[in-house]
C-alpha positions as a Markdown table, in Angstrom:
| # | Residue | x | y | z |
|---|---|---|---|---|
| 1 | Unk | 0.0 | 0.0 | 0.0 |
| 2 | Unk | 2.8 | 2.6 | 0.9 |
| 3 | Unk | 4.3 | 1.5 | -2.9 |
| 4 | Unk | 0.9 | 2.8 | -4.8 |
| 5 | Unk | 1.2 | 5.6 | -2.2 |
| 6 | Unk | 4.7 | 6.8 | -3.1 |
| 7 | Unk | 4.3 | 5.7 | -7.4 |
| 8 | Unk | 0.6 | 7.6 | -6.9 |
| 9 | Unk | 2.4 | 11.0 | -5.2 |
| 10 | Unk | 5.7 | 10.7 | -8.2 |
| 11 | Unk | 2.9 | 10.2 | -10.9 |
| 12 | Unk | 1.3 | 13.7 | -9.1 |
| 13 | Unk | 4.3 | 15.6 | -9.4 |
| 14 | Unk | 5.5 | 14.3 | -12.8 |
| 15 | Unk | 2.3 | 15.5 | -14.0 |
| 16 | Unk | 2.8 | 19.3 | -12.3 |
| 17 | Unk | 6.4 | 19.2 | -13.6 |
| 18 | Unk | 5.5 | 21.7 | -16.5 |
| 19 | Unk | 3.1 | 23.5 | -14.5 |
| 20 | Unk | 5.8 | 24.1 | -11.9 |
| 21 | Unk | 8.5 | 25.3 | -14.3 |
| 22 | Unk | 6.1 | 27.7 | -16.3 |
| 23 | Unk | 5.8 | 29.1 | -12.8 |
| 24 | Unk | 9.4 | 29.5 | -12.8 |
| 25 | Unk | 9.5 | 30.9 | -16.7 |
| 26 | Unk | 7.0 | 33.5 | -15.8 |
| 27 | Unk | 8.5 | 34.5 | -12.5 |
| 28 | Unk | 12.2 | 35.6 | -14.2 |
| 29 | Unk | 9.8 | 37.0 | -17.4 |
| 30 | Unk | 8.0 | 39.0 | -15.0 |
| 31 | Unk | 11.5 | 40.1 | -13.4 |
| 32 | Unk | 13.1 | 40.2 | -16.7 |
| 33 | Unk | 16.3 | 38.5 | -15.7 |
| 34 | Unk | 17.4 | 35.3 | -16.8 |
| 35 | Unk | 19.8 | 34.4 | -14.0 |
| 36 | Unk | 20.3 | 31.8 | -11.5 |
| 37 | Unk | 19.1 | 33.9 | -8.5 |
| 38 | Unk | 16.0 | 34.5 | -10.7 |
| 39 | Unk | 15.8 | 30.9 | -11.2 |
| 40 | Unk | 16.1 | 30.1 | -7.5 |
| 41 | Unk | 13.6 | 32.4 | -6.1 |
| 42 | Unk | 11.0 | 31.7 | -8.7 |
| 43 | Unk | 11.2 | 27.5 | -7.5 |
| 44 | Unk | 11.1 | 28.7 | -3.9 |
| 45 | Unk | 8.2 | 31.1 | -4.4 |
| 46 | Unk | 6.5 | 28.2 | -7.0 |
| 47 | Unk | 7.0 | 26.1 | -3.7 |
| 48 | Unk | 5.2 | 28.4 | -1.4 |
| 49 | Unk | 2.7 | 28.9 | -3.9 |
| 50 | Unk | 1.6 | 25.4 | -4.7 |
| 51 | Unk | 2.2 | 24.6 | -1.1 |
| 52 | Unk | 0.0 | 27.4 | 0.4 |
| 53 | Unk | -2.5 | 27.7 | -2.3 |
| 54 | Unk | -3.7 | 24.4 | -2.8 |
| 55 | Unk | -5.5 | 24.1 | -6.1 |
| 56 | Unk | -7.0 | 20.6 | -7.7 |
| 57 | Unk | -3.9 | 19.1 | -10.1 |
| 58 | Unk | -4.3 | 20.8 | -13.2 |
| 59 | Unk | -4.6 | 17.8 | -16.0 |
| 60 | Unk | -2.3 | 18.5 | -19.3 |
| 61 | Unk | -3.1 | 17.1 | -22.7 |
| 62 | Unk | -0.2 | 14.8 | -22.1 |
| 63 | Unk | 0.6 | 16.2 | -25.5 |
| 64 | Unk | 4.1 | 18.0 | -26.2 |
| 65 | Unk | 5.6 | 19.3 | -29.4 |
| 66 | Unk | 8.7 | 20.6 | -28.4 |
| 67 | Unk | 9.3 | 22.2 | -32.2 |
| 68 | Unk | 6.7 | 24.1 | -32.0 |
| 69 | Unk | 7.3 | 25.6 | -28.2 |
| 70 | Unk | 10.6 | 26.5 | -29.8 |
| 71 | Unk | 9.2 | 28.0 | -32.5 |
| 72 | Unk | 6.2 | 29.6 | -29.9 |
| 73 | Unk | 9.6 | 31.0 | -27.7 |
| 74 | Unk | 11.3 | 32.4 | -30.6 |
| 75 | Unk | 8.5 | 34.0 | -31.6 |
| 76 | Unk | 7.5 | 35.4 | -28.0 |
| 77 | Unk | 11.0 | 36.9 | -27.8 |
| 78 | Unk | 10.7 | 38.1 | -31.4 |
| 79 | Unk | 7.7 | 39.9 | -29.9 |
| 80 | Unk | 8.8 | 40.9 | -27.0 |
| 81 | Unk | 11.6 | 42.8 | -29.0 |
| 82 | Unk | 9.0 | 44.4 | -31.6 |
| 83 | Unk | 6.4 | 45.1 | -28.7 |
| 84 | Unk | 9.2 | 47.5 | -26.9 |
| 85 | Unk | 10.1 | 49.4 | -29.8 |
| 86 | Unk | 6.6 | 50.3 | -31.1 |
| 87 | Unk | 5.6 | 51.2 | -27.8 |
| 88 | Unk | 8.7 | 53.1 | -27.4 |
| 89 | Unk | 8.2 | 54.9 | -30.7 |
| 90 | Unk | 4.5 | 55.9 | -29.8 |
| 91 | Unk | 6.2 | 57.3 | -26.5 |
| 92 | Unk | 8.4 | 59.8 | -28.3 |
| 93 | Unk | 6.6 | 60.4 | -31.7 |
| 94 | Unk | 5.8 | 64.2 | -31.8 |
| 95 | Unk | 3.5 | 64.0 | -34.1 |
| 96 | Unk | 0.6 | 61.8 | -32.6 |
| 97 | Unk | -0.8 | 60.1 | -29.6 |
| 98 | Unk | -1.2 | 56.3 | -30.0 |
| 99 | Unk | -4.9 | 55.4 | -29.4 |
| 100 | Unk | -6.1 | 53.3 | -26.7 |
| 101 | Unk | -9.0 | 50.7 | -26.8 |
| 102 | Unk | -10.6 | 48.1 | -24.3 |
| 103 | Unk | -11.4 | 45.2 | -26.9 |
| 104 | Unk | -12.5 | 41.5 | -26.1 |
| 105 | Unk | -10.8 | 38.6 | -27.9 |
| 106 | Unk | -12.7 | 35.5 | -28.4 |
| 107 | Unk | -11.0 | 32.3 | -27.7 |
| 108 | Unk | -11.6 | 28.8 | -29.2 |
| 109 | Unk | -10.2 | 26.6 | -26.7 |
| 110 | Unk | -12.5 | 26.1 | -23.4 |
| 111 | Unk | -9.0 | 24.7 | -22.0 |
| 112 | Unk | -8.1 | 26.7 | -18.7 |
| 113 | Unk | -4.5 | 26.3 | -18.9 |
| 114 | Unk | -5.0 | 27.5 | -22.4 |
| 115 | Unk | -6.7 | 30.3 | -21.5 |
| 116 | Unk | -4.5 | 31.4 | -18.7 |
| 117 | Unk | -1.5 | 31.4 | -20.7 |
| 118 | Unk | -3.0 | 33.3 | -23.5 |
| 119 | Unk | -3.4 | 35.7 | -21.5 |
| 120 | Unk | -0.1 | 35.9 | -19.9 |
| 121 | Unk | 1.4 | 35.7 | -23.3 |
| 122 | Unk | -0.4 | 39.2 | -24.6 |
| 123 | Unk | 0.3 | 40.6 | -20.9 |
| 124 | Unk | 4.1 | 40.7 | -21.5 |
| 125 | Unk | 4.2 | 41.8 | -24.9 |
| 126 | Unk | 4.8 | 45.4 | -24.2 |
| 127 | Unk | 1.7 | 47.3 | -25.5 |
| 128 | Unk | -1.4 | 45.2 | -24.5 |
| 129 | Unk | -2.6 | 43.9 | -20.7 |
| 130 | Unk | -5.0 | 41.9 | -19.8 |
| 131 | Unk | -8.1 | 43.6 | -17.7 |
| 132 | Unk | -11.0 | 40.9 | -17.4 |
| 133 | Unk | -11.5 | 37.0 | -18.6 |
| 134 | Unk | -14.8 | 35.5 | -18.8 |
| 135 | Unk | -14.3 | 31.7 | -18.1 |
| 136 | Unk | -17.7 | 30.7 | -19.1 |
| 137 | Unk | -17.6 | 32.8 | -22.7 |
| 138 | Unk | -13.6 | 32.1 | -23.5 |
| 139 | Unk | -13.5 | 35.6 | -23.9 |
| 140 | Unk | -10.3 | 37.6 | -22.9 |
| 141 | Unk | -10.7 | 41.4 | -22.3 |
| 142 | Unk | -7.7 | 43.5 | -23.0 |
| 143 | Unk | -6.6 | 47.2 | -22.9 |
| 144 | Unk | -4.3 | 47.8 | -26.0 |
| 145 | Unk | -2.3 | 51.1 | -27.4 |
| 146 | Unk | -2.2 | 52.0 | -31.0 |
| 147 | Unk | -5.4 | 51.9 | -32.2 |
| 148 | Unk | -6.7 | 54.4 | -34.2 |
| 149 | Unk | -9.5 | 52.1 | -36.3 |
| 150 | Unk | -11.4 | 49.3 | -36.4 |
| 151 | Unk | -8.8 | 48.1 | -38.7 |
| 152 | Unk | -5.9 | 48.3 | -36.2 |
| 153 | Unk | -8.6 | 46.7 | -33.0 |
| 154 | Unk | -9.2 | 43.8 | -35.3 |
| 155 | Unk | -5.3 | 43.3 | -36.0 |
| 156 | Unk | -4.6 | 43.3 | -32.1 |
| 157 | Unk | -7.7 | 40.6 | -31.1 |
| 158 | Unk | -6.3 | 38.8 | -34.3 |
| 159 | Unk | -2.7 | 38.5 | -33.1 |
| 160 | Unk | -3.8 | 37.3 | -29.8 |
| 161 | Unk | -5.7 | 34.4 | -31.3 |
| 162 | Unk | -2.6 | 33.7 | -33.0 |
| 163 | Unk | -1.0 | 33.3 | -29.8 |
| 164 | Unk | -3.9 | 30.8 | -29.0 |
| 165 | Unk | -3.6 | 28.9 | -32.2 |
| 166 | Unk | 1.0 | 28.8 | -31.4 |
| 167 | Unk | 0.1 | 27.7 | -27.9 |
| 168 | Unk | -2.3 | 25.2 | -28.9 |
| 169 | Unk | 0.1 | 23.9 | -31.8 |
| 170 | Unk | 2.5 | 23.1 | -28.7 |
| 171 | Unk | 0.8 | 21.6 | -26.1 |
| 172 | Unk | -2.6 | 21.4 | -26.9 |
| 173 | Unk | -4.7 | 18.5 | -27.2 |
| 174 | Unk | -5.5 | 17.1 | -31.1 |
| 175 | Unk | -8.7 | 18.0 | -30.5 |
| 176 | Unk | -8.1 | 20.9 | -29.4 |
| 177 | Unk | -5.5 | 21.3 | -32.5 |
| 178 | Unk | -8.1 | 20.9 | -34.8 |
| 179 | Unk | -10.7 | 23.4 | -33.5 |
| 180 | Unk | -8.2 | 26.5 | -33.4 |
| 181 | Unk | -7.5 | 25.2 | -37.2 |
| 182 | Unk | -11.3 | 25.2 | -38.1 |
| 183 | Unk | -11.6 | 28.4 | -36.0 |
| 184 | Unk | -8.4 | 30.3 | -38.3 |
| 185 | Unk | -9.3 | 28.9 | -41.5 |
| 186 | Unk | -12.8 | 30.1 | -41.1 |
| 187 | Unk | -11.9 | 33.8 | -39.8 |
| 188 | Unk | -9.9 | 33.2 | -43.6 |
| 189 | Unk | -13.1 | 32.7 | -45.3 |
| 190 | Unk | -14.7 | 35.5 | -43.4 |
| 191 | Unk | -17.5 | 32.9 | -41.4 |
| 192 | Unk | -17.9 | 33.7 | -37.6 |
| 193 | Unk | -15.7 | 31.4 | -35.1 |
| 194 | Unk | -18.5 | 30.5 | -33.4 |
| 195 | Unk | -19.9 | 28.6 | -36.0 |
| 196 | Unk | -16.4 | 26.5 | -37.1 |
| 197 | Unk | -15.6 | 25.6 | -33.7 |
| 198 | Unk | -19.2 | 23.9 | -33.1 |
């Protein structure tokens, strides 16, 4: 009995291994240093935090493309880059001020691991921060500079779906998989979301 105990508690923790070192990645993103005391503080505050706050285990997809959370990590750091120096530009450009807009971004996935890290994702990118998420809707709320038109509010909730569809590509479920795909091929053709994903 203390054997299925013991293989039952390594099974738990395997299983909150990624969890647990996302916590880590976001902790030095969120302190923007990628250095071993970053590293260290973030596992002992991921400790306290899983220790302290104890939340049901939060079941994974099992599924794990690490290609494409390369390409996904690139592209966040790619971002990252970009999202400084537009914001920066807006900052000093005499000639303008860079709109502002509240704007709500519907999602595809009903995942909440999904959802969560969508919305850390457009959080860091310099430019755009998460204000409200309705669970039961999959819709994420955001406030958002440089936006001047329609055009430039539907460019901004269209990125963050892409950050959905990268996400999804990495560690989502197939299922999931192929309802972001429906979803982005039918915002191609111009039909509503809603009515791919059903």
């Amino acid at each position: 009995m203390p054997t299925e105990r013991r293989r039952s508690a390594l099974t738990g923790l395997w299983r909150q291994l990624p969890f647990f070192v996302w916590l880590i990645a976001v902790w030095m993103m969120l302190w923007g240093q990628v250095t071993l005391l970053a590293f260290l503080t973030g596992a002992v505050v991921a400790v306290f935090v899983t220790l302290v706050y104890r939340l049901p285990p939060v079941e994974l997809s099992g599924r794990l493309n690490p290609w494409w959370l390369l390409v996904f990590v690139l592209q966040f750091i790619g971002a990252l880059v970009r999202g400084s120096l537009i914001v920066a530009w807006q900052v000093i450009d005499p000639r303008r001020q860079p709109g502002t807009a509240v704007i709500a971004v519907p999602l595809v996935t009903d995942d909440d691991l999904i959802m969560a890290h969508v919305g850390i994702t457009a959080s860091l990118i310099p430019g755009s921060l998460v204000l409200e998420t309705d669970r039961d809707r999959r819709v994420i709320y955001l406030h958002v500079l440089g936006t001047r038109s329609e055009a430039d509010v539907e460019h901004h909730r269209q990125s963050v779906q892409l950050w959905e569809h990268r996400l999804v590509r990495a560690v989502g479920s197939p299922a999931q998989l192929a309802a972001v795909r429906a979803a982005r091929a039918a915002r191609s053709a111009g039909q509503p979301a809603s009515e791919a994903s059903r």
